[in-house]
C-alpha positions in Angstrom: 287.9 67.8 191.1 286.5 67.8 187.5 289.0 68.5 184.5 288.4 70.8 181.9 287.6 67.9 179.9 285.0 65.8 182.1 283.8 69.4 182.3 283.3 69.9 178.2 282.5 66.0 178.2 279.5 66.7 180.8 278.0 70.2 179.3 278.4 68.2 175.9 276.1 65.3 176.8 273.8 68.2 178.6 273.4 70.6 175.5 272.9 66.8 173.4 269.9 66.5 175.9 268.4 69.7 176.1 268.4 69.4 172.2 266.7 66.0 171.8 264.4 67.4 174.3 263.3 70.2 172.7 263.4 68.1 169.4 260.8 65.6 170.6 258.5 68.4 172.6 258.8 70.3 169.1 257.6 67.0 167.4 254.5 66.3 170.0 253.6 70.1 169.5 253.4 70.1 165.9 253.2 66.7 164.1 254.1 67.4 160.5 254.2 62.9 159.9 251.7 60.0 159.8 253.8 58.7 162.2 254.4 61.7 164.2 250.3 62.2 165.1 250.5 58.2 165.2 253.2 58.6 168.3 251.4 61.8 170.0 248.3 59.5 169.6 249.8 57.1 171.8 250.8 59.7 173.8 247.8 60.9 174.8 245.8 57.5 174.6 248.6 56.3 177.5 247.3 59.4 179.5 243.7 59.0 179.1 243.0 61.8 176.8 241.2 58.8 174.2 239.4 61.8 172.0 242.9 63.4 171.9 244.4 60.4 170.7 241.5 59.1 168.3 241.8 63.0 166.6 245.6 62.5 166.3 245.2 59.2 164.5 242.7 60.2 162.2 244.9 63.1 161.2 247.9 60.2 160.7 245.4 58.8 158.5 245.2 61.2 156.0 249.1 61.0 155.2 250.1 58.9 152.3 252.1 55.9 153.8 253.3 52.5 154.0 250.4 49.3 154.8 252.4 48.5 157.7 251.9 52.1 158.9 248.5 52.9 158.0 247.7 49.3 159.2 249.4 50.3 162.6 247.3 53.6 162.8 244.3 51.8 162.0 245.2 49.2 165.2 246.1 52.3 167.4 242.8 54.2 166.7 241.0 50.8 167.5 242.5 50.5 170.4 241.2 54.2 171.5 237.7 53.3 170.5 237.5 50.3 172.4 238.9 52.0 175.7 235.7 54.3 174.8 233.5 50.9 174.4 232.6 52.5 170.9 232.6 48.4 169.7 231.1 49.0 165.8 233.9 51.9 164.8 236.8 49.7 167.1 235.8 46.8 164.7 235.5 48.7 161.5 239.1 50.1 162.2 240.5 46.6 163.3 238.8 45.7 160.1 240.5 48.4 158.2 243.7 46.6 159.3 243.2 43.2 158.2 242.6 44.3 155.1 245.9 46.1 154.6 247.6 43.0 157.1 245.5 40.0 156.6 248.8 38.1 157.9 248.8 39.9 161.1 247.2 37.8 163.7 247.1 40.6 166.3 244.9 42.5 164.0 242.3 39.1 164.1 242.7 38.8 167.5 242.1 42.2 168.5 239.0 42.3 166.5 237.8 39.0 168.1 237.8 40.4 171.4 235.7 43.1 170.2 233.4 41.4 168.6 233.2 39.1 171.8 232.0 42.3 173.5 229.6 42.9 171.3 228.4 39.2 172.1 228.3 38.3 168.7 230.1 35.2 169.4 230.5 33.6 166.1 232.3 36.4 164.6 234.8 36.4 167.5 235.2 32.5 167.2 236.1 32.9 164.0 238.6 35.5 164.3 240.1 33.9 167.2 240.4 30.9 165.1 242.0 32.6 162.2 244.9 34.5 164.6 245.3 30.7 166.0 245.8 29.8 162.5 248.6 32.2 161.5 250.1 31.8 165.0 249.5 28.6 166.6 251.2 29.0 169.5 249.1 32.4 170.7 248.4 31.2 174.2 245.7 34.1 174.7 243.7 33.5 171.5 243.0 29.8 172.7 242.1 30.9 176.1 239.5 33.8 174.6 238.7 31.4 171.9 237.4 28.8 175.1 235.8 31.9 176.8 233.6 32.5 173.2 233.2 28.7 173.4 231.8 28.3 176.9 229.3 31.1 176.1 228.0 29.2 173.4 228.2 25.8 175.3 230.7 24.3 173.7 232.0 22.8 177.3 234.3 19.9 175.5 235.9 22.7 172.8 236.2 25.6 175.7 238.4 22.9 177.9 240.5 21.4 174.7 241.1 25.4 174.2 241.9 26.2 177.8 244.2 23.4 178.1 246.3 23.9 174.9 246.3 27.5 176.4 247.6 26.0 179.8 249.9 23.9 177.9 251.1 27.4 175.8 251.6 29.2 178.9 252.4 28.3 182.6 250.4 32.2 183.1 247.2 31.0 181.7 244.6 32.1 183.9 242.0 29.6 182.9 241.8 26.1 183.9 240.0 23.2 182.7 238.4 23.0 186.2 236.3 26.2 185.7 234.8 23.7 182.4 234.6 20.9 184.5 232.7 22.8 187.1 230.5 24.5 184.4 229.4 20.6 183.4 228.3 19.9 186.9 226.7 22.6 188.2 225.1 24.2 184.8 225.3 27.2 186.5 226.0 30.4 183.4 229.8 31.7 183.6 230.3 35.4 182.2 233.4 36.3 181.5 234.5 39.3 183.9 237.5 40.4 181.1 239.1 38.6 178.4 240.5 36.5 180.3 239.1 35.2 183.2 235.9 33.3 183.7 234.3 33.3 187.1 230.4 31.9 188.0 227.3 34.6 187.8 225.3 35.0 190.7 
């Protein structure tokens, strides 16, 4: 049987929860922050609704705020346009962030995968390169970084890449074997996603 006081203790923590509730529906309904369109943004990027989301962080946008936050925003809306394969406004926006993060090698990386997308390979190299630069130990960027490679036919670069990315992480899904294989049978490899190579037919 319940006290009084596990009785107060329990309608306590309910009334605390209906109120944070309410608090953060409130919020989602009517933004009044950069950050607070930023967050329903991701909200309704995470459920598919990627013109809801790109609307939301154009609105952050327009709020006075902090580079990291604007920077953030900038990745976020990025991220919508590339689930939308809108490549040119994806890279303007990751773009947009290196400028206001040029430290940030997420913000490089990101924009090296879409410009990989956009085939123009040297571009992506060279932002794969620089988020290797400012984080050396980004398994991923070495393993894209050998994708952009291979597609350029840089065999001996794409398998130094894919084995420092091997080396990095035990979760690397490239191997130098797929290389190897490439310099035997000359056959063209296109990457199916960012990180796996497998042989065109």
């Amino acid at each position: 049987m319940l006290s009084m006081r596990n009785t107060v203790k329990c309608l306590l923590s309910l009334t605390i929860a209906a109120v944070f509730i309410t608090w953060t529906t409130s919020l989602a309904q009517n933004p009044k922050t950069a950050e607070d369109y930023n967050n329903r943004g991701l909200n309704r990027q995470n459920s598919g609704d990627l013109d809801g989301a790109i609307a939301d962080y154009t609105k952050a946008l327009s709020f006075k705020s902090i580079p990291v936050v604007i920077a953030t925003i900038y990745n976020n809306r990025a991220n919508a346009f590339m689930a939308k394969n809108d490549l040119a406004s994806a890279i303007a926006d990751y773009g947009s962030a290196i400028q206001l993060q040029p430290t940030n090698f997420e913000n490089y990386y990101n924009r090296g995968i879409a410009l990989y997308n956009k085939r123009d390979l040297d571009a992506a190299l060279a932002d794969f390169s620089k988020a290797i630069d400012l984080q050396s130990n980004f398994a991923a960027a070495y393993n894209d970084r050998g994708n952009t490679r291979i597609d350029k036919g840089d065999v001996a670069g794409a398998i130094a890449d894919y084995s420092t990315a091997i080396t990095l992480s035990r979760r690397a899904w490239l191997s130098t074997t797929t290389a190897e294989l490439h310099c035997k049978t000359s056959s063209k490899l296109m990457p199916q996603s960012r990180t796996s190579l497998t042989p065109c037919n």
